[in-house]
C-alpha positions as CSV (number, residue, x, y, z in Angstrom):
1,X,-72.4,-22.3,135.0
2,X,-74.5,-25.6,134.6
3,X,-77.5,-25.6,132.1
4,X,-80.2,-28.1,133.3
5,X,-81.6,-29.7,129.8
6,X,-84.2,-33.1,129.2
7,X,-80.7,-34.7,128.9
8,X,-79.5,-34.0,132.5
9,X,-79.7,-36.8,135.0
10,X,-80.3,-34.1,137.9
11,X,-83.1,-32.3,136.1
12,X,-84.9,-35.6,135.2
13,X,-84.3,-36.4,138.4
14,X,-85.6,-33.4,139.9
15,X,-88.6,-33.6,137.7
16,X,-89.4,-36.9,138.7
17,X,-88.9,-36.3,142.2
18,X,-91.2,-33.1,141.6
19,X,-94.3,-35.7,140.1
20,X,-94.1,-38.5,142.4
21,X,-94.5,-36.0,145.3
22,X,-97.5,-34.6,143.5
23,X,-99.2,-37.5,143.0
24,X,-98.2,-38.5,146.7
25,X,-100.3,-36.0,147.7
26,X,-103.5,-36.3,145.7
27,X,-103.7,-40.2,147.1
28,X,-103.0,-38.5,150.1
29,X,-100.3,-40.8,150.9
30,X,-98.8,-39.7,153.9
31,X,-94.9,-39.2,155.1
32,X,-95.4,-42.2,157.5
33,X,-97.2,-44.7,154.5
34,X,-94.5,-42.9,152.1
35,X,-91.5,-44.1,154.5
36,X,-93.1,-47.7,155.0
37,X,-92.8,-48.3,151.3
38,X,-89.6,-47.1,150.9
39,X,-88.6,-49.8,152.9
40,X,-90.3,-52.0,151.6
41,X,-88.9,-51.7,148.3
42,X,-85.3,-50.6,149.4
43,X,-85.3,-54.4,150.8
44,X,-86.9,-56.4,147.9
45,X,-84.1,-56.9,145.6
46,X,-87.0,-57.6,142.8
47,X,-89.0,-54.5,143.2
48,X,-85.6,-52.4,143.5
49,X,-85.1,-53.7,139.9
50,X,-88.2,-51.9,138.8
C-alpha cells in the first residue's frame, strides 16, 4: 500500500495540479486559452525553465 505524504512527488503533484485548475477557473481561463498556453510554453525553451 502507498502512503501519499508532503514528501511525495505524486501528491505534490496532484496538489498542484488540483490549485492551478482552481485558479484556472476563477480567471475563467477557458480549456481553449488553457491549451494555447500550454503550447506556448511547451515550445519556449526559456519559459519551460520556469
Amino acid at each position: 500500500t502507498r502512503f501519499f505524504n508532503e514528501n511525495d512527488p505524486l501528491s505534490s503533484f496532484q496538489s498542484k495540479e488540483k490549485l492551478m485548475s482552481e485558479l484556472r477557473k476563477e480567471l475563467r481561463v477557458s480549456d481553449v486559452e488553457h491549451r494555447e498556453s500550454l503550447a506556448i510554453v511547451d515550445s519556449d525553451d526559456l519559459l519551460r525553465l520556469i
